[in-house]
N, C-alpha and C positions, 0 to 999 in steps of 0.2 A: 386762355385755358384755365379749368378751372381747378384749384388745388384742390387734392383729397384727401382726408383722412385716415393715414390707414388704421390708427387706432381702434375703429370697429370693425375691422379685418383679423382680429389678433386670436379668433377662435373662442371667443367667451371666455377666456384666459383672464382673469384679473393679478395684478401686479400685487395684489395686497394677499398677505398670510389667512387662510381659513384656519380658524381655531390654534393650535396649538405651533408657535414660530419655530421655525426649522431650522433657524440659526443655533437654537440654545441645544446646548448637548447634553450629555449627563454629566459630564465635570464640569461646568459651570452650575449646574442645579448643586452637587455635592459642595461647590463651593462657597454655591448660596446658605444652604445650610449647615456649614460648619463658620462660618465669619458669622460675627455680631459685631452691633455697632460699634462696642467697645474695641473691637478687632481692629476693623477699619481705621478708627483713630488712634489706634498704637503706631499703625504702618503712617498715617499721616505725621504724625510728632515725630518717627523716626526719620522717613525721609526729609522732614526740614531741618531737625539737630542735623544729620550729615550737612544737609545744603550749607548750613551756619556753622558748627565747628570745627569741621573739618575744609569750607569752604570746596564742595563739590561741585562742581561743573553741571553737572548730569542730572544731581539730587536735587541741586536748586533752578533748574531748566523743568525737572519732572512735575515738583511741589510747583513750580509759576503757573505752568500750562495748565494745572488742575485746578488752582487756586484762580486764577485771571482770565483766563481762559489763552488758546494761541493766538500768537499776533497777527493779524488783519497781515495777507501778502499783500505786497505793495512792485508799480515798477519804475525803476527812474530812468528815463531817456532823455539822454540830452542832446543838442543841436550844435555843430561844433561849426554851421552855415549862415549864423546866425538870424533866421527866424525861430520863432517858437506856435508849434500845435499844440495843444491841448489832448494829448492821447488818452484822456479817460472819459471824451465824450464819444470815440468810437468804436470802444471797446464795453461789452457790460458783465460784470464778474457777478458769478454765485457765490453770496457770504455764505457760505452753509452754518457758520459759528451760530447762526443769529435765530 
């Protein structure tokens, strides 16, 4: 049998934004135009002094994940029957980070 598509079923529906994104609101627009870059780097410098002086959990988790980006998930299985598979040959993850 033969596999179908249904993709070109979807109504001429395109998954992609025409013209103006319907995600952004008007307080993210007002927020764009009240930050400046200098804005932006006060909030960064401050969130790392916390991460560092204060030695924050949160501040310095917040500042890594924006600075490094988030950590690659990972999973660890282990064989307490003593063979070993290889479970990331039959598994395939989307990195979205990338």
């Amino acid at each position: 049998m033969e596999k179908i598509d249904k993709r070109k079923f979807n109504g001429g529906n395109s998954t992609k934004s025409n013209g103006a994104d319907k995600r952004k609101n008007e307080y993210r627009t007002a927020l764009e135009q009240a930050a400046t870059v200098e804005d932006v780097i006060s909030v960064i410098k401050m969130v790392h002094t916390k991460a560092v002086s204060k030695q924050d959990i949160k501040a310095a988790q917040l500042f890594l994940e924006y600075y490094l980006g988030k950590p690659n998930q990972s999973i660890d299985i282990n064989s307490s029957e003593g063979f070993n598979i290889d479970f990331r040959n039959l598994f395939t993850f989307n990195d979205s980070n990338k």
